[in-house]
Z-matrix of the N, CA and C atoms (Angstrom, degrees):
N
C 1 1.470
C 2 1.515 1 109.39
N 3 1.192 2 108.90 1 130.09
C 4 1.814 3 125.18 2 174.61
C 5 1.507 4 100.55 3 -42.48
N 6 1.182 5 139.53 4 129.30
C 7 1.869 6 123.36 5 164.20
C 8 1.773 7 87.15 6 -77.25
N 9 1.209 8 97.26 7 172.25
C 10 1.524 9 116.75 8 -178.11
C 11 1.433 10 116.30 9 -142.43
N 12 1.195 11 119.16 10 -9.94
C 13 1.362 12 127.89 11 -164.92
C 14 1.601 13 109.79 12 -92.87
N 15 1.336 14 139.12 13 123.64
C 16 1.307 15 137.18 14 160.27
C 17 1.173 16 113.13 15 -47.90
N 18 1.619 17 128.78 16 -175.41
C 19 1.571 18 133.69 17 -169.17
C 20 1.524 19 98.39 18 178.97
N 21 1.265 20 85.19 19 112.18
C 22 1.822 21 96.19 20 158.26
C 23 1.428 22 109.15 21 -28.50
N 24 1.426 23 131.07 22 164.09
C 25 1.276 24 131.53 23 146.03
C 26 1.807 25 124.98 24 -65.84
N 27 1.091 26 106.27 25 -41.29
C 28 1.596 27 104.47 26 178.26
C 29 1.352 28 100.97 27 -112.61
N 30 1.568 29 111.18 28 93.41
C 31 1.768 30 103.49 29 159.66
C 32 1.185 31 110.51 30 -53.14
N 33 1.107 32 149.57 31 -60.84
C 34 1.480 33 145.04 32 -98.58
C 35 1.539 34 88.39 33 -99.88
N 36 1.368 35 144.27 34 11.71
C 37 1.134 36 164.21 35 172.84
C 38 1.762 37 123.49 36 -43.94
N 39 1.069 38 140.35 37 109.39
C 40 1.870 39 93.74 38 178.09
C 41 1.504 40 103.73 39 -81.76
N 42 1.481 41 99.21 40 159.09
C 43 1.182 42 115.94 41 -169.01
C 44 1.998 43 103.70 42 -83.50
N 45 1.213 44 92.68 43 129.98
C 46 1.731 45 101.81 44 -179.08
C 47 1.200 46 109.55 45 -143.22
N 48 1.750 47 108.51 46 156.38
C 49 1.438 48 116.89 47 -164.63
C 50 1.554 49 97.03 48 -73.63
N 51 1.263 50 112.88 49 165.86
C 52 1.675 51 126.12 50 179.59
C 53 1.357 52 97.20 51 -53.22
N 54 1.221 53 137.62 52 164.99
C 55 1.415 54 146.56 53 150.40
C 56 1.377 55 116.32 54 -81.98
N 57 1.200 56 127.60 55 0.03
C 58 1.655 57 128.43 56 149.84
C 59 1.310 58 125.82 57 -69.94
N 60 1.263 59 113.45 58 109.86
C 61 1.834 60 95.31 59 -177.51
C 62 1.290 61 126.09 60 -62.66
N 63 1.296 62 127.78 61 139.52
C 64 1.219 63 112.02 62 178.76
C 65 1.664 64 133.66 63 -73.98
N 66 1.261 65 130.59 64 94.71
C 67 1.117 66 122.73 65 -151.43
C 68 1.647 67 108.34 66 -51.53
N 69 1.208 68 117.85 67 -47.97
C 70 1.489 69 119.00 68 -159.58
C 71 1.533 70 98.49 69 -121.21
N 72 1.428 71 121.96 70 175.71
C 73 1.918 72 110.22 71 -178.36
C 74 1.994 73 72.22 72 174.12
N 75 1.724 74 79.03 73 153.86
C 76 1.440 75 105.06 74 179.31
C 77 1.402 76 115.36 75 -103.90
N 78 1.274 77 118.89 76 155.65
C 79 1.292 78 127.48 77 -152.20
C 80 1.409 79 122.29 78 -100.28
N 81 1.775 80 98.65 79 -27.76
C 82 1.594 81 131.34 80 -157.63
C 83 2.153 82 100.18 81 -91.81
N 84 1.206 83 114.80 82 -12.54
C 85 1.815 84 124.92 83 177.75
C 86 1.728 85 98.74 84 90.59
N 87 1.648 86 104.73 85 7.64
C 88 1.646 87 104.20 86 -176.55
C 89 1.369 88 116.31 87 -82.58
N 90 1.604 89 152.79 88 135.29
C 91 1.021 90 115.28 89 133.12
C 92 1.515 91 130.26 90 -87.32
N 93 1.560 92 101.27 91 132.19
C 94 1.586 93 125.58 92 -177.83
C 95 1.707 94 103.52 93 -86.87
N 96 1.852 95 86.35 94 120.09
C 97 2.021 96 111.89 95 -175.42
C 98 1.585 97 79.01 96 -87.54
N 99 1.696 98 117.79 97 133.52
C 100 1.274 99 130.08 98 150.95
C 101 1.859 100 93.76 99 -101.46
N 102 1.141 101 108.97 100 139.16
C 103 1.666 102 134.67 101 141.82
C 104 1.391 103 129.13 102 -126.53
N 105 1.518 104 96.15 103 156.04
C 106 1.405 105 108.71 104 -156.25
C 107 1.145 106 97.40 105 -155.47
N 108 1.775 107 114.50 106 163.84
C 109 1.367 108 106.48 107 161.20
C 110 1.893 109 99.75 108 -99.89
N 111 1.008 110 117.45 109 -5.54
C 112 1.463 111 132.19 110 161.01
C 113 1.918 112 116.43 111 -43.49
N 114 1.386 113 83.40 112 -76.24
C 115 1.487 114 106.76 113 168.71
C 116 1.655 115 123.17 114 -42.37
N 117 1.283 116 109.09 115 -56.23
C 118 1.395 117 123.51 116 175.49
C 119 1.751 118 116.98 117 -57.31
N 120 1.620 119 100.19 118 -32.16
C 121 1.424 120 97.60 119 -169.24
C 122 1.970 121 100.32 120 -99.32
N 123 1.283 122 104.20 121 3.52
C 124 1.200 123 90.00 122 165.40
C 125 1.656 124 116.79 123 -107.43
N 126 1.337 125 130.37 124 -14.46
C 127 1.094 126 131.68 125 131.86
C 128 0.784 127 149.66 126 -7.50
N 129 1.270 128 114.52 127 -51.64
C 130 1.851 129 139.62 128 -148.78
C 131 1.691 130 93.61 129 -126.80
N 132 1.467 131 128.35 130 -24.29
C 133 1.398 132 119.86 131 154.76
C 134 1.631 133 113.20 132 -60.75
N 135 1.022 134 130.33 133 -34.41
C 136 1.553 135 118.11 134 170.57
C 137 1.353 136 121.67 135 -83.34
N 138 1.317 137 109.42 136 -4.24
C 139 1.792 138 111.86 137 168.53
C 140 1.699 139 112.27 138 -77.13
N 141 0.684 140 125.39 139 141.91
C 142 1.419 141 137.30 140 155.81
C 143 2.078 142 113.75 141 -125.03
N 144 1.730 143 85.55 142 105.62
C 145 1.605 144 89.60 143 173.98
C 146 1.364 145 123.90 144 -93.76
N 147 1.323 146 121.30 145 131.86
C 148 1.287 147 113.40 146 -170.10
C 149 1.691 148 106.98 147 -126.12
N 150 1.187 149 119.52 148 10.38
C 151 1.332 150 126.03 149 -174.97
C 152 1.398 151 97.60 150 -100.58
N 153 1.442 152 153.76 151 119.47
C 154 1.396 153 159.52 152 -164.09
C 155 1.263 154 106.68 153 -77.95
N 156 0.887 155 120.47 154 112.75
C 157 1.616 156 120.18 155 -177.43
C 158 1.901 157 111.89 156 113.67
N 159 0.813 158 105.46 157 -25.87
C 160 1.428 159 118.51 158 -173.00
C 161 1.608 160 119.30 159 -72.36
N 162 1.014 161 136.74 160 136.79
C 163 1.650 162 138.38 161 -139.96
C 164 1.527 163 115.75 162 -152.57
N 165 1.531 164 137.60 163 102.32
C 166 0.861 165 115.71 164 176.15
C 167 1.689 166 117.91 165 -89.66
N 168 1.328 167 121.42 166 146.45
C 169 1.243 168 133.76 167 -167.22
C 170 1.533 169 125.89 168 -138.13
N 171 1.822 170 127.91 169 142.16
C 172 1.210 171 122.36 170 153.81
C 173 1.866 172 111.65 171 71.47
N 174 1.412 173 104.07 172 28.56
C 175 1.218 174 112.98 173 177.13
C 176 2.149 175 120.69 174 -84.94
N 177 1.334 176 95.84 175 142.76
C 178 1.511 177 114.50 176 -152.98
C 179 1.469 178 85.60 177 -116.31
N 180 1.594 179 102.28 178 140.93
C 181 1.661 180 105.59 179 153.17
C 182 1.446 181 106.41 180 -113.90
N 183 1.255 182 113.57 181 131.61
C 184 1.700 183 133.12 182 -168.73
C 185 1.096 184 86.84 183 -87.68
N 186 1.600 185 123.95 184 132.76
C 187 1.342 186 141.85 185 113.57
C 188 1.784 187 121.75 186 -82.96
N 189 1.617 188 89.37 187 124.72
C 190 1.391 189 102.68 188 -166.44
C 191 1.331 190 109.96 189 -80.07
N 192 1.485 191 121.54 190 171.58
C 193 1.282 192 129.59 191 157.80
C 194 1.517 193 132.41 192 -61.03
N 195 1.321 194 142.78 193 142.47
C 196 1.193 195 126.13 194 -156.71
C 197 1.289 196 106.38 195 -90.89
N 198 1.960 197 133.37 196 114.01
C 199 1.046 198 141.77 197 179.74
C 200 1.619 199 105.92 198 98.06
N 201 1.508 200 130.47 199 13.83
C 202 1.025 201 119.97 200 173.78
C 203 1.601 202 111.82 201 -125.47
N 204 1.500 203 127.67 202 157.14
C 205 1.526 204 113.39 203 -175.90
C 206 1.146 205 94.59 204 -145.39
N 207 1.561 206 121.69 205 171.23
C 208 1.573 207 130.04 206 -178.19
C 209 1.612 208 105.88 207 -89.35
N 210 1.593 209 84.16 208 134.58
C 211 1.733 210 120.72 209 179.89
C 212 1.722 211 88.95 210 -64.20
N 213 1.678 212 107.72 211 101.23
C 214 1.568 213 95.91 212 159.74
C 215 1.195 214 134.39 213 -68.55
N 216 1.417 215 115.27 214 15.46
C 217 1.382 216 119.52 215 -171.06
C 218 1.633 217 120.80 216 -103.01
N 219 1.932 218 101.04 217 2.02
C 220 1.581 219 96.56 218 178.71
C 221 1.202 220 82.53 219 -162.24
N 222 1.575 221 92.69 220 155.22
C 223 1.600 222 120.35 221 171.14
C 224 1.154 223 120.75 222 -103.06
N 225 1.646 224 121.34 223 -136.13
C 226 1.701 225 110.79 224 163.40
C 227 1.604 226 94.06 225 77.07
N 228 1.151 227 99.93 226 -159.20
C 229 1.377 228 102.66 227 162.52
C 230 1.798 229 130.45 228 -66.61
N 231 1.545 230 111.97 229 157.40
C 232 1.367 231 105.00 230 -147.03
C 233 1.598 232 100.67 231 -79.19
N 234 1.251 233 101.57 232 136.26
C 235 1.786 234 106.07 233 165.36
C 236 1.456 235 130.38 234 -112.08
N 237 1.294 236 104.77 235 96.27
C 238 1.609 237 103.32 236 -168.24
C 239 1.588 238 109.71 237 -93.56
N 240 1.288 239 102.52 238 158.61
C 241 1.957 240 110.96 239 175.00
C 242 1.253 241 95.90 240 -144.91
N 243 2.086 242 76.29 241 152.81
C 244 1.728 243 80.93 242 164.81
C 245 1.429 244 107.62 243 -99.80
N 246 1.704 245 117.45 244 1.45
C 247 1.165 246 130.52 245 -165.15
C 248 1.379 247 105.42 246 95.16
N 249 1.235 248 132.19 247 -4.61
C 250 1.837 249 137.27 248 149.10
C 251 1.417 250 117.46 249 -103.28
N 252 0.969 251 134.01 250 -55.65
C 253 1.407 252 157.33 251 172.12
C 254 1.638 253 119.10 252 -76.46
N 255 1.271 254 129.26 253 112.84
C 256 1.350 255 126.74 254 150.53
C 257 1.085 256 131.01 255 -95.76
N 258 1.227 257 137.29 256 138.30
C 259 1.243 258 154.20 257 176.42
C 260 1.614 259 135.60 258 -116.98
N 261 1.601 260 117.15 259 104.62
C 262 1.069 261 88.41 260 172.59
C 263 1.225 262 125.81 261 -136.64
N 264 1.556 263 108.14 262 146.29
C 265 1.870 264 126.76 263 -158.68
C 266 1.219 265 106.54 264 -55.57
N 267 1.542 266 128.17 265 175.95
C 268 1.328 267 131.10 266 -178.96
C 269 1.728 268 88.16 267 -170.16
N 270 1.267 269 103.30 268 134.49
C 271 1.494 270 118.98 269 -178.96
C 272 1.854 271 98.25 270 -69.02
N 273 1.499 272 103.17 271 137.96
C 274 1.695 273 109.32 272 -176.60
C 275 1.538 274 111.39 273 -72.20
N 276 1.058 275 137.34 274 61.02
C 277 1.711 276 157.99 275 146.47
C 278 1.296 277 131.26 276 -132.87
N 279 1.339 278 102.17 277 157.67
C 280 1.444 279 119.83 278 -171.13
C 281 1.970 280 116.66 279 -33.83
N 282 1.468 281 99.92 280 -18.48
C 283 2.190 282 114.04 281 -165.99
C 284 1.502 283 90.86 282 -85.88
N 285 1.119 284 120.49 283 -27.28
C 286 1.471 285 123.21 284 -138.26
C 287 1.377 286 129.66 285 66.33
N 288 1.698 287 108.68 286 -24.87
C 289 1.527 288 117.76 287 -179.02
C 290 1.372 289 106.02 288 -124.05
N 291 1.155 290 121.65 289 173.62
C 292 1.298 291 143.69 290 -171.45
C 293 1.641 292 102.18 291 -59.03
N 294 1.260 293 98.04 292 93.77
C 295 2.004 294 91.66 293 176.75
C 296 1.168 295 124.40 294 -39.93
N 297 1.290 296 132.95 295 172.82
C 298 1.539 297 134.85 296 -179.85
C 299 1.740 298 123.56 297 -99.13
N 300 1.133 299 118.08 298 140.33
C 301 1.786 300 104.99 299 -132.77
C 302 1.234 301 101.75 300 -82.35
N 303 1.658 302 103.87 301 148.13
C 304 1.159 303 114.19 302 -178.91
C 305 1.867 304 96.36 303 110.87
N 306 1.112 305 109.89 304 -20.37
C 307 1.718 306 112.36 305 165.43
C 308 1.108 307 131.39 306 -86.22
N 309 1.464 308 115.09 307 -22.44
C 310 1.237 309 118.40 308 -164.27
C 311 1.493 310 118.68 309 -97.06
N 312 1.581 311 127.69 310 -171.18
C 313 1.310 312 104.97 311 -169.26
C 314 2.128 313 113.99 312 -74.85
N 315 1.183 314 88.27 313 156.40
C 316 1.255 315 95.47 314 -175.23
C 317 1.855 316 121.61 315 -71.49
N 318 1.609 317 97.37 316 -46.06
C 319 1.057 318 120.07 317 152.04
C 320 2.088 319 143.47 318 -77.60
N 321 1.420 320 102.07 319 73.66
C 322 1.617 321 107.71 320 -139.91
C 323 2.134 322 99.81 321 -76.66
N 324 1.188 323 93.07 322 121.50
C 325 1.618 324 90.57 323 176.96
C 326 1.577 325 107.70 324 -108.34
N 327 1.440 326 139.54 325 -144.44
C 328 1.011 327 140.36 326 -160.62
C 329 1.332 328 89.45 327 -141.59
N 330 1.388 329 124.07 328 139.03
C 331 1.959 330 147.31 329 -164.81
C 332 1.756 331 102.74 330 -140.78
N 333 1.590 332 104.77 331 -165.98
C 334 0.827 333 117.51 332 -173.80
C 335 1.410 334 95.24 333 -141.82
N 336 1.277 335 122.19 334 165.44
C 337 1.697 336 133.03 335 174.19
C 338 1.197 337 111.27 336 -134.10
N 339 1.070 338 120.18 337 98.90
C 340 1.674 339 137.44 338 162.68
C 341 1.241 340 130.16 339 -27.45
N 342 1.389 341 144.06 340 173.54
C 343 1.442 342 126.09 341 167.17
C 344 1.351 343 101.33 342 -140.04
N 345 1.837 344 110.95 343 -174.17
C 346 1.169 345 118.10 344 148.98
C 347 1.185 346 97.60 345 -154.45
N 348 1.552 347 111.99 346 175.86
C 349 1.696 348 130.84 347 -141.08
C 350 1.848 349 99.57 348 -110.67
N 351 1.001 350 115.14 349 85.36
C 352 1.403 351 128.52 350 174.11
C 353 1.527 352 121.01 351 -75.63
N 354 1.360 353 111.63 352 164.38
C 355 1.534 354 121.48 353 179.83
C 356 1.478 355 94.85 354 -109.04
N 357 1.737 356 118.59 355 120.87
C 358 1.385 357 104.66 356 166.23
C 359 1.640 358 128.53 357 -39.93
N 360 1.368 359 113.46 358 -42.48
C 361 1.442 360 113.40 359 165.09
C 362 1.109 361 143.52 360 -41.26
N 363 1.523 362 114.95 361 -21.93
C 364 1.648 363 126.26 362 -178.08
C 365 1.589 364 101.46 363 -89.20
N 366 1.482 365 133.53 364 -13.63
C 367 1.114 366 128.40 365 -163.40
C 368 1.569 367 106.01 366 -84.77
N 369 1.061 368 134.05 367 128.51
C 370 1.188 369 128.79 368 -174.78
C 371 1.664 370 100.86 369 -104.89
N 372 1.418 371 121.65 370 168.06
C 373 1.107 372 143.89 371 167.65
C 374 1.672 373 125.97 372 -109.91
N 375 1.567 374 105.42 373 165.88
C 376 1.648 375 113.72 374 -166.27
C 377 1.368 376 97.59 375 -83.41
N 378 1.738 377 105.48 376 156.06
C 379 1.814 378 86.83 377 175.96
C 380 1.605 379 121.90 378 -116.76
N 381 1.305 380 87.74 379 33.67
C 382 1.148 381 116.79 380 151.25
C 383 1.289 382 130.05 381 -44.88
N 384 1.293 383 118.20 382 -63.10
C 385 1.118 384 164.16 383 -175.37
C 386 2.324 385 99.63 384 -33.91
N 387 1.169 386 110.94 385 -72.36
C 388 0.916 387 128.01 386 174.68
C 389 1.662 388 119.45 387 -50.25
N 390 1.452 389 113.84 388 -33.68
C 391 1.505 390 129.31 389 148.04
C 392 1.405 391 127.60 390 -63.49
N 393 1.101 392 108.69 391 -27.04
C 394 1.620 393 107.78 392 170.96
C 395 1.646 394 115.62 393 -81.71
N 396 1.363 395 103.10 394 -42.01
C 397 1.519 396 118.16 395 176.13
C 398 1.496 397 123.91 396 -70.08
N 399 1.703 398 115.40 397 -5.86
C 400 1.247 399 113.05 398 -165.33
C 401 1.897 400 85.10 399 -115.10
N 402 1.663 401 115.61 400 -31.60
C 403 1.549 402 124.60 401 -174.82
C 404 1.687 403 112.85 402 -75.43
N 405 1.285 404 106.40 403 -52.36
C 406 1.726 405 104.63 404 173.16
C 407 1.235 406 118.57 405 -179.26
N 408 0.989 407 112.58 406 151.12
C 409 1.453 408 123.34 407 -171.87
C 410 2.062 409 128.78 408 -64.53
N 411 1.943 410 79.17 409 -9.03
C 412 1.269 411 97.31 410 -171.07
C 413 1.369 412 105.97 411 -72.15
N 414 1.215 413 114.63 412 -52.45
C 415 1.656 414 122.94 413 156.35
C 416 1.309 415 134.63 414 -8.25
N 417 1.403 416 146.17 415 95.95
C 418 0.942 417 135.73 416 164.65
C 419 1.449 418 136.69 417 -85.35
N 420 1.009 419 112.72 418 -91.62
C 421 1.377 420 117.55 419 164.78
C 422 1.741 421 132.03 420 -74.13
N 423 1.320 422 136.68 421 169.15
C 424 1.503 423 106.83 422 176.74
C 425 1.371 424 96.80 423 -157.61
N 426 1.391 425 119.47 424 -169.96
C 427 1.359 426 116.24 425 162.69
C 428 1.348 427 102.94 426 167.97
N 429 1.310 428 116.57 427 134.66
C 430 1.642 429 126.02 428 -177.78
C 431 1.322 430 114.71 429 -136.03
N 432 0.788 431 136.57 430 -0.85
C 433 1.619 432 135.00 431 -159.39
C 434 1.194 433 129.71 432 41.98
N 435 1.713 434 111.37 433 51.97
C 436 1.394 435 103.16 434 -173.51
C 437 1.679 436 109.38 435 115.75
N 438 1.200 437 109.92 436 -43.44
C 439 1.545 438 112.82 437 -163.96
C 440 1.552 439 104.97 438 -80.94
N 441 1.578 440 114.72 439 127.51
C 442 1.546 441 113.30 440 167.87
C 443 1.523 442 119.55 441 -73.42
N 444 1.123 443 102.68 442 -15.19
C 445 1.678 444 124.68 443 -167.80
C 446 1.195 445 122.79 444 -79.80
N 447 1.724 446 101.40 445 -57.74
C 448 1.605 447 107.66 446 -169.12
C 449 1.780 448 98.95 447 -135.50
N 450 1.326 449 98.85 448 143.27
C 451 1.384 450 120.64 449 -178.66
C 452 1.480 451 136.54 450 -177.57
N 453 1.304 452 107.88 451 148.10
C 454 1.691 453 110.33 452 -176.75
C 455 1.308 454 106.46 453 -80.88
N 456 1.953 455 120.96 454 146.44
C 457 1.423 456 103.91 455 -160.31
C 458 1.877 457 79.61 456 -172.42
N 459 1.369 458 87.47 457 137.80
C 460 1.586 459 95.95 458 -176.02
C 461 1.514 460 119.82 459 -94.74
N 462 0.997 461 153.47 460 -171.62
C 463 1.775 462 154.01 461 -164.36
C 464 2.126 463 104.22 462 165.31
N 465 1.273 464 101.84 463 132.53
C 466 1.107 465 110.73 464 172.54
C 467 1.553 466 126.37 465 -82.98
N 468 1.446 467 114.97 466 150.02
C 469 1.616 468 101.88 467 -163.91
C 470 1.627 469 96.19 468 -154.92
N 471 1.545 470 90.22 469 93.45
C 472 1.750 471 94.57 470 -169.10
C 473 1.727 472 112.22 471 60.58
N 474 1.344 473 101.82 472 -137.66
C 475 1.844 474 99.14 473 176.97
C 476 1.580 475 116.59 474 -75.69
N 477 1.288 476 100.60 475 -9.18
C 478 1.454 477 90.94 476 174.13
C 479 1.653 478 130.58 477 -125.47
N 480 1.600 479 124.23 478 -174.28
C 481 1.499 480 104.94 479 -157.54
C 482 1.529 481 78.58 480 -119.30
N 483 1.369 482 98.32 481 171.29
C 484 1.486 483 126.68 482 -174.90
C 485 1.291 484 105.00 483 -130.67
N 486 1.510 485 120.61 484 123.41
C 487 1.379 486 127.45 485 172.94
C 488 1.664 487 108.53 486 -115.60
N 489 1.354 488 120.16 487 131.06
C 490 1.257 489 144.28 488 -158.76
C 491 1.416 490 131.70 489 -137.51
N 492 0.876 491 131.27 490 116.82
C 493 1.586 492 129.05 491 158.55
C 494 1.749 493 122.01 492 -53.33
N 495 1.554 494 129.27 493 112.35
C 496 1.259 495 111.62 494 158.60
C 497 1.180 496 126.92 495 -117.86
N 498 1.338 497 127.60 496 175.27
C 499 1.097 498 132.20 497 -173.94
C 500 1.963 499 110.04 498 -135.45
N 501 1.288 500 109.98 499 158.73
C 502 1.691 501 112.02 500 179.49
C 503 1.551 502 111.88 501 -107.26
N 504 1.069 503 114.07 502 113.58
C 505 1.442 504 99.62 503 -169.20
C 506 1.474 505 101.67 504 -123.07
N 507 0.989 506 148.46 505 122.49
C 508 1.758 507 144.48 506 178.05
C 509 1.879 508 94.64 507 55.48
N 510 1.197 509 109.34 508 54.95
C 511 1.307 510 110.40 509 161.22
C 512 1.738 511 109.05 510 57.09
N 513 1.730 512 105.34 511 19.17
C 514 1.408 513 87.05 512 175.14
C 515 2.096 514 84.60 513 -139.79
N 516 1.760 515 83.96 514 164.19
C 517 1.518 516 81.49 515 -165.23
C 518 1.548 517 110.34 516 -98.48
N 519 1.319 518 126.15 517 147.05
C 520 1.735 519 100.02 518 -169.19
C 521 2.004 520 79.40 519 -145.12
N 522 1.248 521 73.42 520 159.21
C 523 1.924 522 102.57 521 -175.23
C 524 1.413 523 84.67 522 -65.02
N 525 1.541 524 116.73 523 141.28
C 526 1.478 525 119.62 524 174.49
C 527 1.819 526 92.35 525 -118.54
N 528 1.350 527 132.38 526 -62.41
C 529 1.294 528 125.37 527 171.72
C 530 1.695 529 107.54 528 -133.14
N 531 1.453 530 126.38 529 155.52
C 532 1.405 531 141.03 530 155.38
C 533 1.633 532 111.15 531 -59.59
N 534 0.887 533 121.39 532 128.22
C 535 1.577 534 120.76 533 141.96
C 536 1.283 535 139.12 534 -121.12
N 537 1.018 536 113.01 535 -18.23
C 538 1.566 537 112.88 536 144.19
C 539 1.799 538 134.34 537 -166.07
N 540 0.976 539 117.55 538 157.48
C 541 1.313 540 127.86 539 -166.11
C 542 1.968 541 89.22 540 -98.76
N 543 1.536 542 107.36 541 138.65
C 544 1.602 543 113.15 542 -169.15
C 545 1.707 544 104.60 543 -149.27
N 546 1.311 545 89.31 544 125.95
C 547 1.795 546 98.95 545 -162.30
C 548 1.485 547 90.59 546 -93.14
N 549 1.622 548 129.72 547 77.20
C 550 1.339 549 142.18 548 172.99
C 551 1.125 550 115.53 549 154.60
N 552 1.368 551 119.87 550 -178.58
C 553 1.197 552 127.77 551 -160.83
C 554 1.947 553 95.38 552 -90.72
N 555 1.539 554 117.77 553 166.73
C 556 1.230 555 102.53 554 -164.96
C 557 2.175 556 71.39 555 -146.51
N 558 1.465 557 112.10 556 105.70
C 559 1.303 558 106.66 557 -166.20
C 560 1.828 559 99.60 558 -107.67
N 561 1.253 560 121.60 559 34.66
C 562 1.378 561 117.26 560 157.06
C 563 2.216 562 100.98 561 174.33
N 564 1.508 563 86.00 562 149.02
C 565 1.581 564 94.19 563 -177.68
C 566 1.355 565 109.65 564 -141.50
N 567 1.201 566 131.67 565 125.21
C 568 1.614 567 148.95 566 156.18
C 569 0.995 568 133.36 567 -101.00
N 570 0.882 569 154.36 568 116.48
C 571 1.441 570 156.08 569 -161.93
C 572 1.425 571 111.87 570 -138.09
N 573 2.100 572 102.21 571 133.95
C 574 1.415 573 114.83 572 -167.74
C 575 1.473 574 87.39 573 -127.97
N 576 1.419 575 99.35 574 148.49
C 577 1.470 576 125.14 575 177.56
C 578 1.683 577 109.95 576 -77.84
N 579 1.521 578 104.48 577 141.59
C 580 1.698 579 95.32 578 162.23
C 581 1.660 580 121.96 579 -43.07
N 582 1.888 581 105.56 580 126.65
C 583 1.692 582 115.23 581 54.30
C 584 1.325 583 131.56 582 -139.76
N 585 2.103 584 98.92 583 33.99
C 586 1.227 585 78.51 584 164.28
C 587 1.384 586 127.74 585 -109.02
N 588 1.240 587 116.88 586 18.27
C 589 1.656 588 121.56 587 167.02
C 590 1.943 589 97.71 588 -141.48
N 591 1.322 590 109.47 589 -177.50
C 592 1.403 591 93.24 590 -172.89
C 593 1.269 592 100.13 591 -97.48
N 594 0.931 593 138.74 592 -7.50
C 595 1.784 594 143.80 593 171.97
C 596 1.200 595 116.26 594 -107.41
N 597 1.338 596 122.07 595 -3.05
C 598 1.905 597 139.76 596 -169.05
C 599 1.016 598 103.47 597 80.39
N 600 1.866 599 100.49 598 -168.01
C 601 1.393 600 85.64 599 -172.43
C 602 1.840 601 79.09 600 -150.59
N 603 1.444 602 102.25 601 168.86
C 604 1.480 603 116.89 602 -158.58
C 605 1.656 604 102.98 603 -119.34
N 606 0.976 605 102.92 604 123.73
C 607 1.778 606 109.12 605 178.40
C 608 1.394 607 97.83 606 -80.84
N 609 1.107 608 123.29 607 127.01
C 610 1.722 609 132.20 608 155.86
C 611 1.342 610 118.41 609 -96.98
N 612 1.378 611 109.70 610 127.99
C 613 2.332 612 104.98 611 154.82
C 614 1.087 613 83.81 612 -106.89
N 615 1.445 614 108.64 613 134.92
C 616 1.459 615 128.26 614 170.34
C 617 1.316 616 105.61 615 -134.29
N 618 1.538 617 122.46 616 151.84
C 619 1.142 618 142.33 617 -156.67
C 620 1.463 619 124.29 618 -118.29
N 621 1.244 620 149.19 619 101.32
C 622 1.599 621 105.88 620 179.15
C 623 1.826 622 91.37 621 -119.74
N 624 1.382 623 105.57 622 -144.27
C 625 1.515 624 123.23 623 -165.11
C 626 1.960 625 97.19 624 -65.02
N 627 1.668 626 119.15 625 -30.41
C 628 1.574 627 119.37 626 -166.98
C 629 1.052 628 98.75 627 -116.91
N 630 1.459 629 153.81 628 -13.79
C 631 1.504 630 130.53 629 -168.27
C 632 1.478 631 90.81 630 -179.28
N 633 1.429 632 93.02 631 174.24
C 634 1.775 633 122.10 632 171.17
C 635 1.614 634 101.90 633 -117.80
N 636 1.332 635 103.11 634 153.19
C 637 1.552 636 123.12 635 -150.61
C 638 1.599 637 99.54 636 -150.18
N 639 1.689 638 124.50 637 137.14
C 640 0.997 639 127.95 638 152.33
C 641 1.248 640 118.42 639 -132.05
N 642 1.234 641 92.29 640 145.87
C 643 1.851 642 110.20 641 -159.34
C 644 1.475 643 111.55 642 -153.14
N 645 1.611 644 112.31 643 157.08
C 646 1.489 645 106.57 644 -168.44
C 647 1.530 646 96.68 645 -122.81
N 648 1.548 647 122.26 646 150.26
C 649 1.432 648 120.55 647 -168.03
C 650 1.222 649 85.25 648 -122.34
N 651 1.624 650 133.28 649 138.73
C 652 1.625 651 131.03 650 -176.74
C 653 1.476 652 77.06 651 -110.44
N 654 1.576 653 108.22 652 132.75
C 655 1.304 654 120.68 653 163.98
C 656 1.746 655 97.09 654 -107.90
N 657 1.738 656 97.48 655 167.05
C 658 1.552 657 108.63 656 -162.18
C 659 1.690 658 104.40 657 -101.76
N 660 1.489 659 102.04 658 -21.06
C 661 1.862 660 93.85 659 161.27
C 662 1.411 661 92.18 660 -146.84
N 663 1.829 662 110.20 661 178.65
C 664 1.218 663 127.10 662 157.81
C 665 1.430 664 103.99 663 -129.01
């Protein structure tokens, strides 16, 4: 089986809640997707795209569950802990995940995402993961779908994150293109292969000073 899941660079980490407090949290174990065209345009002011062709889209602000936070150690779908309990989210439709664009509703309102009660052990990781950790430390997060070779993979740069294409070339890993410059923290990445963008497209949680946000950036190759 393909893993699908992103991975921090340093598991061996303990896992701790963000150091942002959470101002608001839900009561019901749901997390509730707000959209907006509000929301979206404040989003997309802290993106800076620099890959030509590349588009950010269909972005959600997560309200979390009360006492639970995201497992930085996988993407894909969301995995929250309280550090006893895992959980993991599933978008409220028939895919379980975020359909592929041009499927989904036309008219986008604000839902909820359901869970179920997982064993950290069944969750597998990207294998990616092991390339970032052996190439540099600068590396954070990654995700390829499978590929040891080539992959999108984030790195911090002062206050803000850097999202990138890499590649393995003579056993060393080198920046192949930028796609965007991100005024926050960007605390999980997935990445799906065409067809739903022509380069796929990359799930972001992104963070700033008021909330966490998920959103998909269609890049124009991989």
């Amino acid at each position: 089986m393909i893993p699908l899941l992103a991975l921090a660079a340093l598991m061996q980490v303990p896992i701790e809640a963000p150091a942002m407090s959470q101002a608001s949290c839900t009561n019901d174990g749901l997390i509730h997707a707000e959209v907006s065209p509000a929301i979206s345009a404040q989003v997309k002011d802290h993106i800076t795209l620099v890959a030509n062709g590349a588009q950010v889209r269909d972005v959600a602000k997560l309200v979390l569950p009360c006492g639970f936070h995201l497992d930085p150690r996988f993407g894909w779908n969301l995995i929250l802990t309280n550090g006893k309990e895992f959980r993991r989210y599933r978008e409220n439709n028939a895919f379980g995940f975020m359909p592929a664009f041009g499927f989904g509703e036309q008219n986008t309102r604000s839902y909820q995402l359901r869970y179920e009660t997982i064993q950290e052990s069944s969750v597998h990781v990207d294998s990616c993961s092991d390339q970032i950790k052996d190439a540099s430390a600068r590396l954070q997060l990654c995700s390829s779908f499978g590929s040891a070779t080539s992959f999108f993979a984030t790195s911090p740069n002062g206050s803000e994150t850097e999202l990138a294409h890499y590649v393995v070339q003579d056993s060393r890993v080198k920046e192949d293109f930028k796609v965007a410059e991100i005024d926050g923290s960007v605390e999980s990445i997935f990445f799906l292969p065409p067809p739903d963008a022509p380069g796929g497209t990359i799930t972001l949680i992104f963070r700033d000073e008021k909330a966490i946000y998920r959103l998909f950036v269609d890049v124009p190759r991989s």
